[in-house]
C-alpha positions in Angstrom: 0.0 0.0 0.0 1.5 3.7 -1.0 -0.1 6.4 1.2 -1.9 8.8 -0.9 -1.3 13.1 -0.6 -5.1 14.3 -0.8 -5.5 17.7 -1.8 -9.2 18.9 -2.1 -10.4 22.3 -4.0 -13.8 22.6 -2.9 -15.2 26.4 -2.1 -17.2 25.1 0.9 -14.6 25.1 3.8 -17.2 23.2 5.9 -17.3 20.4 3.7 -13.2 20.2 3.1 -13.5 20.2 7.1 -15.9 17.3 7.2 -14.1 15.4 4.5 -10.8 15.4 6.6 -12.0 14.4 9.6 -13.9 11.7 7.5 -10.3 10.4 6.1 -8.0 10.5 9.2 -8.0 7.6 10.3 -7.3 6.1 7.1 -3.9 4.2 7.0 -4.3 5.0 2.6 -4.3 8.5 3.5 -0.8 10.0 4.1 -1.8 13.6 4.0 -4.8 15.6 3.4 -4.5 19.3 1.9 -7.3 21.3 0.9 -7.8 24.8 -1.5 -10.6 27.1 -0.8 -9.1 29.4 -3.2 -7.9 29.1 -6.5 -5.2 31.7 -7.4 -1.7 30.4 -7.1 -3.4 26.9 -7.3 -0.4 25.7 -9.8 2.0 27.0 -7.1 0.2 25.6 -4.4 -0.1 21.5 -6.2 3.8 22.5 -6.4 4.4 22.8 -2.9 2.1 20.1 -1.9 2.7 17.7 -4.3 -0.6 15.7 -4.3 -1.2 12.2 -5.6 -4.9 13.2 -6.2 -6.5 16.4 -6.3 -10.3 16.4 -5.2 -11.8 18.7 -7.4 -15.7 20.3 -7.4 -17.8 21.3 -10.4 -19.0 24.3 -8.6 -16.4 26.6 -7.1 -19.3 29.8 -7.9 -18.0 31.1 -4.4 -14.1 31.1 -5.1 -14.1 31.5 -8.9 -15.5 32.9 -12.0 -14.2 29.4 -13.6 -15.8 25.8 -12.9 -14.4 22.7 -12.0 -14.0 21.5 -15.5 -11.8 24.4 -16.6 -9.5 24.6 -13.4 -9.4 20.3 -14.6 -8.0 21.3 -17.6 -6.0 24.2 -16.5 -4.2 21.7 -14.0 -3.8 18.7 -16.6 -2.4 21.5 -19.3 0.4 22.7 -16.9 2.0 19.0 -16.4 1.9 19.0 -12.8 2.5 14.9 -12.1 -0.8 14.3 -10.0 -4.1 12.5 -10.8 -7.7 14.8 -10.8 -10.6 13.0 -9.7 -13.8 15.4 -9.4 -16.0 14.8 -6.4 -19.2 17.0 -6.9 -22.8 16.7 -5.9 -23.4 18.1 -9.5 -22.8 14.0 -11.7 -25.0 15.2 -14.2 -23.7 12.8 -17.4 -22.9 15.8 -19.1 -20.6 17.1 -16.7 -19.1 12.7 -16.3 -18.7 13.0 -20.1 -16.8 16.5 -20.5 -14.9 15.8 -17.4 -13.7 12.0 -19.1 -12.7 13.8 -22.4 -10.7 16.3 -20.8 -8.5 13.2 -18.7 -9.5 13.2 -15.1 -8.8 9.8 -13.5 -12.4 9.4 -11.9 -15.9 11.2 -11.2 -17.2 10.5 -8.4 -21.0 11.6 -6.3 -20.2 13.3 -2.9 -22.8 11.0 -1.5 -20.6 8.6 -1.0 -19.2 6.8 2.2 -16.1 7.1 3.2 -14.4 4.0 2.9 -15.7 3.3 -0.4 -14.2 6.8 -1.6 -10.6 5.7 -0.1 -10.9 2.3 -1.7 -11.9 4.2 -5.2 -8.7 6.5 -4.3 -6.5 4.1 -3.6 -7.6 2.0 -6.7 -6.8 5.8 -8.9 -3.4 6.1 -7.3 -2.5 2.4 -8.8 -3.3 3.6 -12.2 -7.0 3.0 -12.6 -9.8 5.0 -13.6 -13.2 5.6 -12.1 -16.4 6.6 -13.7 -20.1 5.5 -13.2 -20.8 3.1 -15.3 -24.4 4.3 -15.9 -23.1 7.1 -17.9 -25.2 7.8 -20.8 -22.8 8.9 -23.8 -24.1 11.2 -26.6 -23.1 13.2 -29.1 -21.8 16.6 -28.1 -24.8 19.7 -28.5 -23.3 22.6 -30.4 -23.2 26.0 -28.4 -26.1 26.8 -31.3 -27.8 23.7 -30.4 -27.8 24.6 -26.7 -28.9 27.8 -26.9 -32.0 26.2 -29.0 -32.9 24.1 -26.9 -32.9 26.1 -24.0 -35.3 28.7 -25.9 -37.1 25.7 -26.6 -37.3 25.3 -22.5 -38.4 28.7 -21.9 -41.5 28.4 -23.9 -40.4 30.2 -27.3 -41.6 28.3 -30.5 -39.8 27.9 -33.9 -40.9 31.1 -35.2 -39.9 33.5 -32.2 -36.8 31.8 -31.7 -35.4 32.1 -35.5 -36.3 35.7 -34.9 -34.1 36.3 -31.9 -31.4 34.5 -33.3 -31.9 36.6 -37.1 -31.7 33.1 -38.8 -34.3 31.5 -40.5 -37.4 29.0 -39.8 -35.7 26.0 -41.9 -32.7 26.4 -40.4 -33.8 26.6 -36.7 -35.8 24.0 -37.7 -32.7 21.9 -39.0 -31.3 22.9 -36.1 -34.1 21.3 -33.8 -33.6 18.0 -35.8 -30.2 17.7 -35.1 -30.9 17.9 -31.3 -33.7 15.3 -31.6 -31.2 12.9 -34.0 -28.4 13.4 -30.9 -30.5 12.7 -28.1 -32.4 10.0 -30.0 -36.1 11.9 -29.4 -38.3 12.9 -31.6 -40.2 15.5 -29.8 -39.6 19.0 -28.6 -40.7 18.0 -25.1 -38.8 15.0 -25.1 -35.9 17.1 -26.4 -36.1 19.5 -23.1 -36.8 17.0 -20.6 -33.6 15.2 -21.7 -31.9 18.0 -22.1 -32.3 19.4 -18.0 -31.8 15.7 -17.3 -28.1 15.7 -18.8 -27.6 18.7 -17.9 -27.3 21.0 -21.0 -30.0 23.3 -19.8 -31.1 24.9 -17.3 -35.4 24.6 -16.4 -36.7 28.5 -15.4 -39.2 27.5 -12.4 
């Protein structure tokens, strides 16, 4: 067994608290490290030189960035550690983005202890960890997005090519191509699986 360096760069000091206390008595864990701010973070992976940074989706409170891009900011820079994001947001949009960018796992904050330190331990060997109920699709287009969340707000075909100054046919074309990639055939179909991967955002 090789003792694992945890750092943790969650914006909700309560929970990094909870978390460490959580992992202390674990033999796997050698030492526990965690961020509730972001700037200097390359510096600070430096000095603590991690075997797997915990990383959240949302860091709203410490930065304008999300998890995903401070992922690939870390991964881009070289530094020789593992990211594994631990988030209450596993949305299979945010499991599928966070897999093509290279993370070594994705992993529910619900999620008991000594299964998470298994899981880590598992990581720091060289394996990877994702749910396996992850339901792949093809990528939206920023266009497509923004469609389909007019198409969540209410706004039909006609309205919506006139805010985006395109034409009926094309949002229409557009439309299909979000119904071919999240195999519907339906506009409501189309947003309800949209909020459900998390590409859009319902207006309650």
């Amino acid at each position: 067994m090789i003792p694992i360096n945890i750092l943790l760069i969650d914006d909700h000091a309560l929970f990094a608290k909870s978390l460490e206390i959580a992992l202390e008595d674990y033999p796997e864990i050698d030492a526990f490290h965690s961020l509730q701010n972001i700037e200097n973070v390359i510096t600070m992976i430096k000095q603590f030189k991690p075997d797997i940074i915990l990383l959240d989706i949302n860091l709203s409170n410490i930065s304008s960035e999300d998890g995903l891009e401070v992922a690939k900011m870390i991964l881009d820079s070289k530094c020789n550690t593992k990211i594994v994001i631990l988030t209450g947001y596993d949305l299979p949009v945010y499991q599928y983005e966070a897999q093509k960018l290279g993370v070594s796992g994705f992993i529910n904050k619900n999620i008991l202890p000594e299964v998470l330190v298994q899981i880590l331990n598992d990581i720091n060997k060289g394996a990877f960890h994702f749910p396996t109920s992850t339901e792949i699709i093809e990528e939206l287009t920023h266009s497509e997005k923004q469609i389909l969340q007019l198409l969540c707000d209410g706004y039909k075909r006609k309205e919506i090519a006139s805010m985006l100054y395109a034409s009926e046919r094309t949002i229409s074309n557009h439309i299909q191509h979000v119904f071919d990639k999240l195999n519907v055939s339906s506009s409501l179909e189309a947003v309800t699986k949209g909020i459900k991967l998390g590409y859009i955002q319902p207006d309650y």
